[in-house]
DSSP file (Angstrom, degrees, kcal/mol; ACC not computed):
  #  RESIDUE AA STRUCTURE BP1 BP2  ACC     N-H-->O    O-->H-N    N-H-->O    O-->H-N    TCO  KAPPA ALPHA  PHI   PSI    X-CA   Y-CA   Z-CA
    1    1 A X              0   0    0      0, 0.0     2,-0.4     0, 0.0    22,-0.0   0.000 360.0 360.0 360.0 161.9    0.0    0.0    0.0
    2    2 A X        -     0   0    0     21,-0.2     2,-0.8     9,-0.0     6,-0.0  -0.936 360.0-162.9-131.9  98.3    1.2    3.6   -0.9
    3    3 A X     >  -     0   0    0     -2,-0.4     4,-0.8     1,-0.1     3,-0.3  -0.750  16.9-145.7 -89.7 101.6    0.7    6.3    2.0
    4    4 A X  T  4 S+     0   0    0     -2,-0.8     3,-0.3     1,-0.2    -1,-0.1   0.725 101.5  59.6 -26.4 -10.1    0.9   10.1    0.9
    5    5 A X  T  4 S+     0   0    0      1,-0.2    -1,-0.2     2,-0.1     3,-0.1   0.956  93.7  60.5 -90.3 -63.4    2.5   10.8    4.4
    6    6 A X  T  4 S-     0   0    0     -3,-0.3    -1,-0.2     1,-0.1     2,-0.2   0.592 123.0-114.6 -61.4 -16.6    5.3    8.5    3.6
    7    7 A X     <  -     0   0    0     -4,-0.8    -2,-0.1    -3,-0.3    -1,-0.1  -0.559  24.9 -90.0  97.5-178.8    5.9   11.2    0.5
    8    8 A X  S >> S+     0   0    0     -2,-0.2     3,-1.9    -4,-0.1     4,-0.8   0.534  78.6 142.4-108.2 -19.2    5.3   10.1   -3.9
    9    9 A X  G >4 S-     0   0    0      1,-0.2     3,-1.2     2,-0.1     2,-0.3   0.408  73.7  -9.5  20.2-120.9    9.4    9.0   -4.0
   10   10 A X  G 34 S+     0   0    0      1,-0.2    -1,-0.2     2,-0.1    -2,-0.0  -0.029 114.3  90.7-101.1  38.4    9.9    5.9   -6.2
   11   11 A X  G <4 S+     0   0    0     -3,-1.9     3,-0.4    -2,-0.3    -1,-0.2   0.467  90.5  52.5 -90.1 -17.2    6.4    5.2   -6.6
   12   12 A X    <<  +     0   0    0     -3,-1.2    -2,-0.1    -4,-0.8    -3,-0.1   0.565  63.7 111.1-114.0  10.8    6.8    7.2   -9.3
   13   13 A X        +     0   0    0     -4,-0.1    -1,-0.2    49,-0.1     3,-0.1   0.295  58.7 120.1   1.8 -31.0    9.9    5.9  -11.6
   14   14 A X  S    S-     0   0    0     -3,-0.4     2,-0.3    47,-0.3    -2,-0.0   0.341  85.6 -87.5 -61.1-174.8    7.3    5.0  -14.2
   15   15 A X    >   -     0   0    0      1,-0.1     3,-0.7    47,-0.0    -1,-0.1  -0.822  45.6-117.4-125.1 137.5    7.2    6.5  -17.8
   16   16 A X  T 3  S+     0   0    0     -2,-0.3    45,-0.2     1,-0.3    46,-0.1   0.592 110.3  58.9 -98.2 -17.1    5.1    9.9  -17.2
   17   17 A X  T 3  S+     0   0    0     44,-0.1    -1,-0.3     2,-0.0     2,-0.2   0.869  75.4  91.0 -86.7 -18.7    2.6    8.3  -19.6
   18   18 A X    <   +     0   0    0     -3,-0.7     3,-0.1     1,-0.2    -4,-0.1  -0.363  36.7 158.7 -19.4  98.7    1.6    5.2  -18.1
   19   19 A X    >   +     0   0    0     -2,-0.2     3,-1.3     1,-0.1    -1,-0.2   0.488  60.4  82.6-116.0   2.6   -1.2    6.1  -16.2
   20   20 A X  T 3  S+     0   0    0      1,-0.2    -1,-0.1    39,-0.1    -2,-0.0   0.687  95.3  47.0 -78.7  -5.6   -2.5    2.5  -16.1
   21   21 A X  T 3  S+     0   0    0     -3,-0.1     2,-0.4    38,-0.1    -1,-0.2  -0.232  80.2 138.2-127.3  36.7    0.2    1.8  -12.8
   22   22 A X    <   -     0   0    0     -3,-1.3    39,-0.1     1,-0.1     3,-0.1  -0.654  33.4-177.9 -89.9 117.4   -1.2    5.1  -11.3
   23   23 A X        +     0   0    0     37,-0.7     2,-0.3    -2,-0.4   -21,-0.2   0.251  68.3  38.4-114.2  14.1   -1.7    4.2   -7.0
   24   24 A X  S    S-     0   0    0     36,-0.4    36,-0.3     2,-0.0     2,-0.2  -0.789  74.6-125.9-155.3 162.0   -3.2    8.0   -6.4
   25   25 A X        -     0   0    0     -2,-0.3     2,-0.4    34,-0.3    34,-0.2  -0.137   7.3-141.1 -13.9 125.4   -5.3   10.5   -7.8
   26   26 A X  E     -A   58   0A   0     32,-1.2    32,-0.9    -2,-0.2    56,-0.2  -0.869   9.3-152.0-106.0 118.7   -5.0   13.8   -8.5
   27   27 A X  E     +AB  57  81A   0     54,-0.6    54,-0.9    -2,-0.4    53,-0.5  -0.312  27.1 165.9 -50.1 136.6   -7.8   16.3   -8.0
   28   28 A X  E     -A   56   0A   0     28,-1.0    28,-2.4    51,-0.2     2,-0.5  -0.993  30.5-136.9-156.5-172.6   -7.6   19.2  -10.3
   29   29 A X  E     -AB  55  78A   0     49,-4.4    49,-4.3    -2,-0.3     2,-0.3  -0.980  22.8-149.2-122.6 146.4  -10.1   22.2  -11.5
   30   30 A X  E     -AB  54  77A   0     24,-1.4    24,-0.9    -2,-0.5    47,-0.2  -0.787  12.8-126.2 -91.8 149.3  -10.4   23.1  -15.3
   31   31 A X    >   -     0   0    0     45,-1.2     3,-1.3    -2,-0.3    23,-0.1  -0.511  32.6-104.2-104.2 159.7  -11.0   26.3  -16.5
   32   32 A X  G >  S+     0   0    0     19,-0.3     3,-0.7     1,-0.2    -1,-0.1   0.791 119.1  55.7 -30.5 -44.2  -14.0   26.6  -19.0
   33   33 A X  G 3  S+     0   0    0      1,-0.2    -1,-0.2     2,-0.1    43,-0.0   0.568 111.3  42.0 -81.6 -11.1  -11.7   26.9  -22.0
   34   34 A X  G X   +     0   0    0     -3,-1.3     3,-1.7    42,-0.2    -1,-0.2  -0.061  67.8 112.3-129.2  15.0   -9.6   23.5  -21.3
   35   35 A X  T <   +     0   0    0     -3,-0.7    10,-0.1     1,-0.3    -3,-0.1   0.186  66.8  82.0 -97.3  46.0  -12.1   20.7  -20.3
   36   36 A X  T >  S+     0   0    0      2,-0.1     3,-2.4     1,-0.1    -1,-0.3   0.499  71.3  74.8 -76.5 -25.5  -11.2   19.2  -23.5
   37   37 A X  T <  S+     0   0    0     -3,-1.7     3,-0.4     1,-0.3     6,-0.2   0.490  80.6  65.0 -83.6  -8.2   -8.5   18.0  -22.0
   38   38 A X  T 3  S+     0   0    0      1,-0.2    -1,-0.3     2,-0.2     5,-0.2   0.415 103.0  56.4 -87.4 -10.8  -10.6   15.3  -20.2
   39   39 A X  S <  S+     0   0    0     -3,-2.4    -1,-0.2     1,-0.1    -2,-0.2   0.173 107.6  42.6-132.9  48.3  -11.1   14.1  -23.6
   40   40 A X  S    S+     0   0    0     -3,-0.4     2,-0.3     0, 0.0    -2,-0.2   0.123 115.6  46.6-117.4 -32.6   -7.7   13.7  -24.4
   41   41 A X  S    S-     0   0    0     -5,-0.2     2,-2.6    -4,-0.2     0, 0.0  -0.729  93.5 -96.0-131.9 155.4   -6.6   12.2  -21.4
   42   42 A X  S    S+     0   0    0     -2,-0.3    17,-0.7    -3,-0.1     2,-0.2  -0.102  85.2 127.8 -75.6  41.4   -7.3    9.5  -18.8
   43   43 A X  B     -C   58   0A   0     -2,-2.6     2,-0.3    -5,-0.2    15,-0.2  -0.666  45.7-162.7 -99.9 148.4   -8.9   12.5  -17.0
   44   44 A X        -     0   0    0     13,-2.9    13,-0.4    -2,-0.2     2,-0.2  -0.978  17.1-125.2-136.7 143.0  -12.4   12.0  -15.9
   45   45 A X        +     0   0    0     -2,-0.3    11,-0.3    11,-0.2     3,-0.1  -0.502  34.4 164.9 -63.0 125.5  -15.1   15.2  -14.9
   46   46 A X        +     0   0    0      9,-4.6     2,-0.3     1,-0.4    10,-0.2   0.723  54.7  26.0-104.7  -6.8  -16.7   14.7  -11.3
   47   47 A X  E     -D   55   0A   0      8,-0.7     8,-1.7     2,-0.0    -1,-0.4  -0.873  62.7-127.1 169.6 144.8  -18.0   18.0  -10.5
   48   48 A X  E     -D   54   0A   0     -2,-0.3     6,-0.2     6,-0.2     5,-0.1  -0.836  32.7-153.5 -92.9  77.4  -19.3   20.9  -11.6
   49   49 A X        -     0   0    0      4,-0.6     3,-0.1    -2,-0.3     6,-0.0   0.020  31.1 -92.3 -44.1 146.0  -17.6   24.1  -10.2
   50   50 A X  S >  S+     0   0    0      1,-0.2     3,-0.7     2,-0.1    -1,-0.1  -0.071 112.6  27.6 -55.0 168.6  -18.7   27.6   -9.7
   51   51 A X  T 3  S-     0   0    0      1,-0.3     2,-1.8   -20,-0.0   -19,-0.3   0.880 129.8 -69.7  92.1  36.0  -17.7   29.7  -13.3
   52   52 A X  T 3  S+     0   0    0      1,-0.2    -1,-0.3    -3,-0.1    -3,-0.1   0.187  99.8 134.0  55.5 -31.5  -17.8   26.7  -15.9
   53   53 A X    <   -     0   0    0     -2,-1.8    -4,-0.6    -3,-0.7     2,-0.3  -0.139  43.5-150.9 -75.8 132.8  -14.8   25.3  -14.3
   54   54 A X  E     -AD  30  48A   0    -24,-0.9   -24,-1.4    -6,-0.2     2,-0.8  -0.846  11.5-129.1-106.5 141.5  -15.0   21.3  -13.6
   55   55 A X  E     +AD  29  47A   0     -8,-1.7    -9,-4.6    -2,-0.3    -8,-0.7  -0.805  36.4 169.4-102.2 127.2  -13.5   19.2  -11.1
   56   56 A X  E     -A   28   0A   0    -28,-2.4   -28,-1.0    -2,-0.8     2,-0.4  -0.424  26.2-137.2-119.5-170.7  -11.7   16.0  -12.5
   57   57 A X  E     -A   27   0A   0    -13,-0.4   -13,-2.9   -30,-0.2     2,-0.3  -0.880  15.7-170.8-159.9 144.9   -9.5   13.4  -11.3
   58   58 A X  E     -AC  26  43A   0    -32,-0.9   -32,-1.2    -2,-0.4   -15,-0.2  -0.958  34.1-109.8-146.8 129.2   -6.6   12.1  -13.2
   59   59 A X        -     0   0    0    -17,-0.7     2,-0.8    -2,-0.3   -34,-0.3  -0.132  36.7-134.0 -74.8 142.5   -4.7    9.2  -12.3
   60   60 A X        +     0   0    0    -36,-0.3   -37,-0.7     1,-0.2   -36,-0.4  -0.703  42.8 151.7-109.4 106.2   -0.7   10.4  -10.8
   61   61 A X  S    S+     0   0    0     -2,-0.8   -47,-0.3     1,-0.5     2,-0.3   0.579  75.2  15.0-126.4  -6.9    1.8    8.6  -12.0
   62   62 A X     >  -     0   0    0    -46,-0.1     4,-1.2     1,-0.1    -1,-0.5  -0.922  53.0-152.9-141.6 157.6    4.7   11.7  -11.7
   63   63 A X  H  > S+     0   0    0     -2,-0.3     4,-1.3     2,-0.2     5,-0.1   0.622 103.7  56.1 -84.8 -23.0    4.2   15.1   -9.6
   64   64 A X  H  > S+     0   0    0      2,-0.2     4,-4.7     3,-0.2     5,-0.4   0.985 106.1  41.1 -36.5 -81.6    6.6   16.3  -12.1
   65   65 A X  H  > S+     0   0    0      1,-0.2     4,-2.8     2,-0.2    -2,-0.2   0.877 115.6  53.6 -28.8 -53.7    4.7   15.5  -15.2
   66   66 A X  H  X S+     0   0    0     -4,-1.2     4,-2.2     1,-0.3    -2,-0.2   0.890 115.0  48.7 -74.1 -40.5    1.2   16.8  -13.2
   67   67 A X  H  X S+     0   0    0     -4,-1.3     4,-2.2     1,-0.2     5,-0.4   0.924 108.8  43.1 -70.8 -45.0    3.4   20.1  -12.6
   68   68 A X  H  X S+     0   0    0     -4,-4.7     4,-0.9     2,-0.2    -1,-0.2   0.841 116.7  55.9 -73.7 -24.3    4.8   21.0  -15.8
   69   69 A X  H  X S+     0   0    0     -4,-2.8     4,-0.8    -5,-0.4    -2,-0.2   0.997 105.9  45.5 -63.2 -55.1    1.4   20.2  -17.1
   70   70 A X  H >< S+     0   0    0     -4,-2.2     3,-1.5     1,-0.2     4,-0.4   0.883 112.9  48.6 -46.7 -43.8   -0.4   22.4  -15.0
   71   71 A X  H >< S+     0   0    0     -4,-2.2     3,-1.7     1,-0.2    -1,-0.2   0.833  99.2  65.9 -80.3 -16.0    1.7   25.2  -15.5
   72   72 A X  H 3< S+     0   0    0     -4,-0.9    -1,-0.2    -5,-0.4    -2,-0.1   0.867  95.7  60.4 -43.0 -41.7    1.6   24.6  -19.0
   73   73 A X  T << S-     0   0    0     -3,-1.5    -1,-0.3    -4,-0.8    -2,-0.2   0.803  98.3-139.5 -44.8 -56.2   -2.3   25.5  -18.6
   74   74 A X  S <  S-     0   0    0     -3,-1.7    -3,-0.1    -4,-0.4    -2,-0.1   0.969  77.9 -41.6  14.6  90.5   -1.3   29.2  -17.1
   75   75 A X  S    S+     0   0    0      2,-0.2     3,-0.1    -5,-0.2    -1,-0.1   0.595 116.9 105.1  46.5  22.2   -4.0   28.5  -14.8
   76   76 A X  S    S+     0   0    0     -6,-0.3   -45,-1.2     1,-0.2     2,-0.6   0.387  82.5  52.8-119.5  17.5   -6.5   27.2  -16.3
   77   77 A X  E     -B   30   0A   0     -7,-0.3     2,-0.3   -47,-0.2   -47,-0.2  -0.992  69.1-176.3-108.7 140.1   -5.6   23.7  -14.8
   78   78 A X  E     -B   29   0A   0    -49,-4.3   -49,-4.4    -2,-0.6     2,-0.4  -0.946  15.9-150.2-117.3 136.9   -5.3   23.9  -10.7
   79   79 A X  E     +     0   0A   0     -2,-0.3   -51,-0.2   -51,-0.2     3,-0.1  -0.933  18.3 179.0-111.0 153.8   -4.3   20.9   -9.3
   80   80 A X  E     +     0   0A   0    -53,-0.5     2,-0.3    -2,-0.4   -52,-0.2   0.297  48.2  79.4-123.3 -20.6   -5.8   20.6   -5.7
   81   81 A X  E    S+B   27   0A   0    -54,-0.9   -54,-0.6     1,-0.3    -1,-0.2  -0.850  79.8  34.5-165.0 120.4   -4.6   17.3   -4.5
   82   82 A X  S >> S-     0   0    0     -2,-0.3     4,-2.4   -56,-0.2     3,-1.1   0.171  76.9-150.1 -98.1 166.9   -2.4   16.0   -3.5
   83   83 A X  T 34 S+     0   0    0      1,-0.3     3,-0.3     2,-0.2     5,-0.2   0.942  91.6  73.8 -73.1 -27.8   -1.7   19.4   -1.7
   84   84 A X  T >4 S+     0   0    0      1,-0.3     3,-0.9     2,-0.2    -1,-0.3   0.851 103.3  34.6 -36.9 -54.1    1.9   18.3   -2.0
   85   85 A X  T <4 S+     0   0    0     -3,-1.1     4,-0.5     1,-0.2    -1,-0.3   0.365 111.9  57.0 -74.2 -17.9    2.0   19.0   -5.4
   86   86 A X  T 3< S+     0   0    0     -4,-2.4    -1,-0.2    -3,-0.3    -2,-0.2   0.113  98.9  57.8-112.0  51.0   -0.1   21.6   -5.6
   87   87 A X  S <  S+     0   0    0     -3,-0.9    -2,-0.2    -4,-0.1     4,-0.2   0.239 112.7  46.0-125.5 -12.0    2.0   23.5   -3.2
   88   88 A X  S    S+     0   0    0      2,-0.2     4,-0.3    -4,-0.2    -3,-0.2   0.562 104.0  63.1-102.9 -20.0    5.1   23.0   -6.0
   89   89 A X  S >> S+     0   0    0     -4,-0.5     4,-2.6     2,-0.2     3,-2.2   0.948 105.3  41.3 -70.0 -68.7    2.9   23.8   -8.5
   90   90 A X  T 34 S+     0   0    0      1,-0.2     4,-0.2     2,-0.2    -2,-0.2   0.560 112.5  57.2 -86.9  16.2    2.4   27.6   -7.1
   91   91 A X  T 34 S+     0   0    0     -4,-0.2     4,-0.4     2,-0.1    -1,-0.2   0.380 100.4  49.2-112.7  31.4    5.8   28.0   -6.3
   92   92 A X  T <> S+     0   0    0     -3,-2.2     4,-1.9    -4,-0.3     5,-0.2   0.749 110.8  61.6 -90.3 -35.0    7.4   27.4   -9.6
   93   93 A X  H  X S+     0   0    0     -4,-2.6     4,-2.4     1,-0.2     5,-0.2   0.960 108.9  40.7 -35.5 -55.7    4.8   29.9  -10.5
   94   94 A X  H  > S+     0   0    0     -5,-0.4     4,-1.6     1,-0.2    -1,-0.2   0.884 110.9  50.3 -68.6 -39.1    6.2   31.9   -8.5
   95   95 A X  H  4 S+     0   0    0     -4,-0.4     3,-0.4     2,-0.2    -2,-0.2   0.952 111.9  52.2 -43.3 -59.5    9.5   31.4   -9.1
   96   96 A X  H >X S+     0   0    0     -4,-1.9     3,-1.2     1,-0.3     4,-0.6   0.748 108.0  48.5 -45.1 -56.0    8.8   31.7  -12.7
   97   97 A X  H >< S+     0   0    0     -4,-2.4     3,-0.6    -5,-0.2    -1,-0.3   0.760 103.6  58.4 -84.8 -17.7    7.1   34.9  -12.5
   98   98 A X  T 3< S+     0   0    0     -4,-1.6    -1,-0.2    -3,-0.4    -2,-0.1  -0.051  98.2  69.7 -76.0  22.2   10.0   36.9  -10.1
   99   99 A X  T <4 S+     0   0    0     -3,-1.2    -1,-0.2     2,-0.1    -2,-0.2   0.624 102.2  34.8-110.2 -35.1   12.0   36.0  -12.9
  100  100 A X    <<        0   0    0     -3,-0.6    -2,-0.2    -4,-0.6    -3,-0.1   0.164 360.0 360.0-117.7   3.4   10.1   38.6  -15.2
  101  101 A X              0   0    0     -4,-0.1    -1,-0.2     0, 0.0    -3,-0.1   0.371 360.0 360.0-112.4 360.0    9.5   41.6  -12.2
């Protein structure tokens, strides 16, 4: 069994496309303008969000990948869970953007 407290470490070694040997989740919110991407991807919609924006689940098979994706997005994917990753998510944002003030 695979406990988030323990950290995502070498659970995640796997080839970032694989999603089929995915042991979490990841929560994220889509912006109106991108929930095409759920039908692209082994993403599935659960929720309906205030604004158009949907909440989906996509299976996590690197915190990398799921970060360079989102940011790929400029915010119109949020990942929400696990909060680990989306706490690396907004500071490469940040990083990113005190590079250009």
């Amino acid at each position: 069994d695979f406990c988030l407290s323990r950290g995502l470490g070498d659970v995640y070694k796997r080839q970032p496309f694989d999603f089929s040997g995915a042991v979490v989740t990841a929560a994220i919110e889509l912006a109106p303008d991108v929930r095409w991407l759920a039908d692209e991807s082994p993403m599935s919609i659960v929720g309906e969000l205030p604004g158009g924006r949907a909440a989906a689940e996509l299976p996590l098979v690197s915190p990398d990948w799921l970060i360079r994706f989102s940011l790929a997005y400029g915010g119109k994917v949020v990942v929400t869970n696990p909060e680990s990753v989306a706490t690396d998510v907004r500071k490469r944002a940040e990083t990113a953007l005190e590079k250009y003030l």
